[in-house]
Structure formats: structure tokens, C-alpha cells
FIKOL-603499 format. One record per residue: y, x, z of N, C-alpha, C in turn. Coordinates in steps of 0.02 Angstrom, whole numbers, padded with zeros to 5 digits, always signed. Atoms other than C-alpha are relative to their C-alpha. Layout:
YXZYXZYXZ...
This chain:
-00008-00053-00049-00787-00608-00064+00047-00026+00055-00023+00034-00048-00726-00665+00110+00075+00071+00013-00065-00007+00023-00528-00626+00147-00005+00103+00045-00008-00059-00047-00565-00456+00281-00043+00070-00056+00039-00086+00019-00682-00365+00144+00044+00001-00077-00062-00012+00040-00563-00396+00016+00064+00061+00015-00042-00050-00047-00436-00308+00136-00017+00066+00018+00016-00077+00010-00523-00169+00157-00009+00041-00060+00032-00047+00083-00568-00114-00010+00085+00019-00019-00065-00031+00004-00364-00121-00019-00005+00064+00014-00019-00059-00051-00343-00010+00106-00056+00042-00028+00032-00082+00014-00468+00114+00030+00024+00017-00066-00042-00047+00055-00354+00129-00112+00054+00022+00006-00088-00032+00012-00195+00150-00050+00022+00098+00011-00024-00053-00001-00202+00345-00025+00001+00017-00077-00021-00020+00056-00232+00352-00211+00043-00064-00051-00060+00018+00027-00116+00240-00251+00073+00015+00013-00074-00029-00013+00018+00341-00165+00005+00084-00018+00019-00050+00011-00048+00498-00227+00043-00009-00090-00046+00030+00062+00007+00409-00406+00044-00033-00014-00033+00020+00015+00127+00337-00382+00053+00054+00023-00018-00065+00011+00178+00503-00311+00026+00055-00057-00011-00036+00074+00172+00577-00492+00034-00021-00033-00031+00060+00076+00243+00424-00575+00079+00025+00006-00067+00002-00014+00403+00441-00476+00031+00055+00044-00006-00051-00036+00425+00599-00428+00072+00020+00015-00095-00010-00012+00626+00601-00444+00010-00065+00050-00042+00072-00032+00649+00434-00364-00024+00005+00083-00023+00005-00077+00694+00389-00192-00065-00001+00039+00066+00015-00042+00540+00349-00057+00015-00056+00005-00035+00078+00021+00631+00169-00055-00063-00029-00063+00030+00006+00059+00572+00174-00231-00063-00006-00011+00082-00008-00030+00399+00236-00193-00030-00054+00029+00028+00059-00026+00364+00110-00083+00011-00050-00015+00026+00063+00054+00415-00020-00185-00058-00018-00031+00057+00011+00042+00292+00023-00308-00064+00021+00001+00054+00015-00038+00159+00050-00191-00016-00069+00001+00003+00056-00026+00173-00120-00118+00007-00033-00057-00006+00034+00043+00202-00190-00288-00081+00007-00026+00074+00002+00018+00017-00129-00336-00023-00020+00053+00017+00020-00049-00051-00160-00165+00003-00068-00018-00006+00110+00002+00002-00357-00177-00039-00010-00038+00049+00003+00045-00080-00365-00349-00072+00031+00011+00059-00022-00006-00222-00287-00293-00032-00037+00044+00029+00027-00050-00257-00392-00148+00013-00057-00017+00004+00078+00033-00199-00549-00252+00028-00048+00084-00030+00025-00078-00091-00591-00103+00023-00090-00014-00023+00075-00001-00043-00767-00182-00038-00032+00013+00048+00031-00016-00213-00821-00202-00015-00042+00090+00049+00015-00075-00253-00777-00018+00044-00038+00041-00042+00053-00045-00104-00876+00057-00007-00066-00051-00001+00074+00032-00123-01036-00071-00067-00006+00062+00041+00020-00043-00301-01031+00010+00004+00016+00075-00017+00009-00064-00226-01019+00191-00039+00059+00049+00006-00065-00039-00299-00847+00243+00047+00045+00028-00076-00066-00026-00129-00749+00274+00057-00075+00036-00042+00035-00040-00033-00873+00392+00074+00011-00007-00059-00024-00011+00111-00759+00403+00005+00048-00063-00010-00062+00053+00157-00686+00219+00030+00067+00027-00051-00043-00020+00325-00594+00284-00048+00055+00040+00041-00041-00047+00209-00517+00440-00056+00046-00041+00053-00056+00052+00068-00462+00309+00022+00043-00030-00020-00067+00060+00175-00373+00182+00042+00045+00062-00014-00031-00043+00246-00286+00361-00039+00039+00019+00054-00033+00006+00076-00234+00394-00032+00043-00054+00003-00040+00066+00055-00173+00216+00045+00067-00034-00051-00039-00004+00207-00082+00228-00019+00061+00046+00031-00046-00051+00151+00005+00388-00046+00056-00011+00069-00039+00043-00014+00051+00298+00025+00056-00036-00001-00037+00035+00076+00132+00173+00041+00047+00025-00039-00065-00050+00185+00234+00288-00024+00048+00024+00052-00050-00043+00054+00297+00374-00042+00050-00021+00033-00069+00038-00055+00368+00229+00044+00049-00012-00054-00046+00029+00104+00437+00156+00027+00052+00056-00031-00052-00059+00145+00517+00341-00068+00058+00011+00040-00036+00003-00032+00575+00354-00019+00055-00064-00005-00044+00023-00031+00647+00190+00056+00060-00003-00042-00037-00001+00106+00728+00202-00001+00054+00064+00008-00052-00073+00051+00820+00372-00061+00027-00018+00040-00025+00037-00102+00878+00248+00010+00065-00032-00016-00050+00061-00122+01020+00117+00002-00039-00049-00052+00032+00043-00066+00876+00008+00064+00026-00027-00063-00004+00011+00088+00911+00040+00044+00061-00021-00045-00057+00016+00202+01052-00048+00035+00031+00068-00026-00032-00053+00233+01193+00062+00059+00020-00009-00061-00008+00019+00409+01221+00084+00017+00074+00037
């Protein structure tokens, strides 16, 4: 599977991977959260692989972009009926 459709299939999990990891860690910080987003994310996209084989140029810049990603579902859900009405 070539390195962009790999990448996407990420990205079509990360709302339910922040949806659960939502549940997992429901006391802990958003720090926290997004740790262990981005800790499944990496493993999911087998981020070592794809930089040994010289597809990700810039690790640091990717997991910045990955980061971003996950900001964004988590901002969009949260501007949803996701989100607990307060």
C-alpha cells in the first residue's frame, strides 16, 4: 500500500480513536489525551517503517501534522452534540 493511502485510512480513524481514548481517560489532563492519541496514531501508521523507507523526510514536522489532526477532530467534536452540554 503506497505511503498517502496508508495516511488516509489513519486519518479516518482518528475521530474514533479520540472518542476512546476519550473514555479511557476521562480524569486525565488533554496533555494526557493527546499523548495517547498520538501514541496509537504512530502505531497505526507504523511511522518507523515509513521513515526507514524514506517516505516522511521530516519525522518532527509529521508528528506536528499529526498533532494538528488530532486537535482539530477533538475541536470539531467538541463544537458537536458530542460534546456534554454544560
Amino acid at each position: 500500500m503506497n505511503f498517502l493511502s496508508k495516511l488516509m485510512q489513519t486519518i479516518a480513524f482518528v475521530p474514533t480513536i479520540v472518542t476512546g481514548i476519550e473514555g479511557l481517560f476521562r480524569d486525565r489532563s488533554g496533555a494526557d489525551k493527546k499523548n495517547a492519541a498520538m501514541s496509537f496514531l504512530q502505531a497505526a501508521l507504523s511511522m518507523a517503517e515509513a521513515v526507514s523507507s524514506k517516505q516522511i523526510a521530516d519525522e518532527a514536522g509529521f508528528k506536528t501534522g499529526l498533532e494538528q489532526i488530532v486537535a482539530g477532530v477533538v475541536a470539531c467534536l467538541n463544537a458537536s452534540v458530542w460534546a456534554k452540554t454544560q
